[in-house]
C-alpha positions in Angstrom: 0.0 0.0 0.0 3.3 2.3 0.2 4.1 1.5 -3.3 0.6 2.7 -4.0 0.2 5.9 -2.5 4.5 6.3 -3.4 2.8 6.2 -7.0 0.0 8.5 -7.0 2.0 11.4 -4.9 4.6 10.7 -7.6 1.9 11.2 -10.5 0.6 14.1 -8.5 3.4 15.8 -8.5 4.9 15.3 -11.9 1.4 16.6 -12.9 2.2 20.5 -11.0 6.3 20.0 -11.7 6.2 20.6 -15.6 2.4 21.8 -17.4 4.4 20.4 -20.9 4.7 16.7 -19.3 2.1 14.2 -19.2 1.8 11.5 -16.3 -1.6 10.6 -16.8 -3.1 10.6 -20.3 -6.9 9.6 -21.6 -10.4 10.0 -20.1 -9.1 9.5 -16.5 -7.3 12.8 -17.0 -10.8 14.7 -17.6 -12.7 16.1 -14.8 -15.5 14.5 -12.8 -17.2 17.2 -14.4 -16.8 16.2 -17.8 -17.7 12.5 -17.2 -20.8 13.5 -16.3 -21.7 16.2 -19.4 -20.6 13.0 -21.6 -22.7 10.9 -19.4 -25.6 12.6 -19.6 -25.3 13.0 -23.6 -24.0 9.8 -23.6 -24.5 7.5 -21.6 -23.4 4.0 -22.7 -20.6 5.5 -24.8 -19.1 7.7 -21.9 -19.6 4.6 -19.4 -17.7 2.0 -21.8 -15.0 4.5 -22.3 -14.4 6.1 -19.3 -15.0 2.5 -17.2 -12.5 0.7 -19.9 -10.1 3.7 -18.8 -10.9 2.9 -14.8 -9.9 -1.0 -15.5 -6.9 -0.8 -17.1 -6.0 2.3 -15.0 -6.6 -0.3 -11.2 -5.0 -3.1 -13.7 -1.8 -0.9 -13.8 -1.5 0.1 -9.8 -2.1 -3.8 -9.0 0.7 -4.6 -11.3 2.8 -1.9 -9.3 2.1 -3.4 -6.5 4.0 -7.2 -7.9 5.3 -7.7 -4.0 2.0 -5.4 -2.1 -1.3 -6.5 -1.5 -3.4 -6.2 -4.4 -7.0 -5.8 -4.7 -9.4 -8.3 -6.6 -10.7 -6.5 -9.2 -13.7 -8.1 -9.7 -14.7 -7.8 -6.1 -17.8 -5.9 -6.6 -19.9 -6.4 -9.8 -19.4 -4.5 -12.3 -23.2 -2.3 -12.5 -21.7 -1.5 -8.7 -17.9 -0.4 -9.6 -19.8 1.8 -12.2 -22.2 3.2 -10.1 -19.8 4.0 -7.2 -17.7 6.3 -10.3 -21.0 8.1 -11.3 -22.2 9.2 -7.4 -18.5 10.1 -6.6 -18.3 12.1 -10.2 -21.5 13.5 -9.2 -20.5 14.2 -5.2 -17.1 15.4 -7.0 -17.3 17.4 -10.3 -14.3 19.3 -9.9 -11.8 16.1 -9.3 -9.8 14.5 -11.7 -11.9 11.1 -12.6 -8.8 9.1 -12.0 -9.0 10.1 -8.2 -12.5 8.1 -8.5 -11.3 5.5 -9.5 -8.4 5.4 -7.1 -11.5 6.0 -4.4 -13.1 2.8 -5.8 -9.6 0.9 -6.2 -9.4 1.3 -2.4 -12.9 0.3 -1.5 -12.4 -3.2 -3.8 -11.3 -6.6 -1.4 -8.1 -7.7 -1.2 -6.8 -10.1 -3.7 -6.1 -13.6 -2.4 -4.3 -14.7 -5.6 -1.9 -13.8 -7.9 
């Protein structure tokens, strides 16, 4: 879990350090904000997007964490995961939609395999 947040302060701050470089790139770089204006235009294309971006994205900081606890992924079904994004997006328009999905990455289980 050190790893983890070792990770996200790192992105965080390579984020304010230089405006010209890029530590986070695709729809998890948008705003709450703007998931939900594409969300309410539309819907099933914003969810598959932006919830393709949110798997890959909690696929990546498991992988970071080869020698940490990692969390099972599929620990909640999926309707839920998704839901959970939309009511933080909505709680949460101003943040950065990866920082929901790191808020559902740490509400998932613990993995107890690989």
């Amino acid at each position: 879990m050190r790893r983890l947040c070792m990770l996200i302060a790192l992105l965080a701050a390579a984020a304010s350090a230089n405006a010209a470089d890029y530590p986070l790139m695709g729809v998890g770089s948008r705003t709450c904000g703007q998931f939900g204006s594409a969300y309410q235009k539309f819907p099933q294309v914003a969810e598959n997007d932006f919830f393709s971006w949110a798997q890959g994205f909690m696929s990546g900081l498991n992988m970071a964490l080869s020698t940490g606890e990692r969390k099972n992924l599929a620990g909640k079904p999926i309707e839920e995961e998704q839901s959970i994004l939309r009511q933080y997006c909505n709680d949460h328009p101003l943040d950065d939609f990866y920082r929901a999905v790191y808020n559902l990455y740490s509400d998932l289980p613990n993995s107890r395999g690989k």
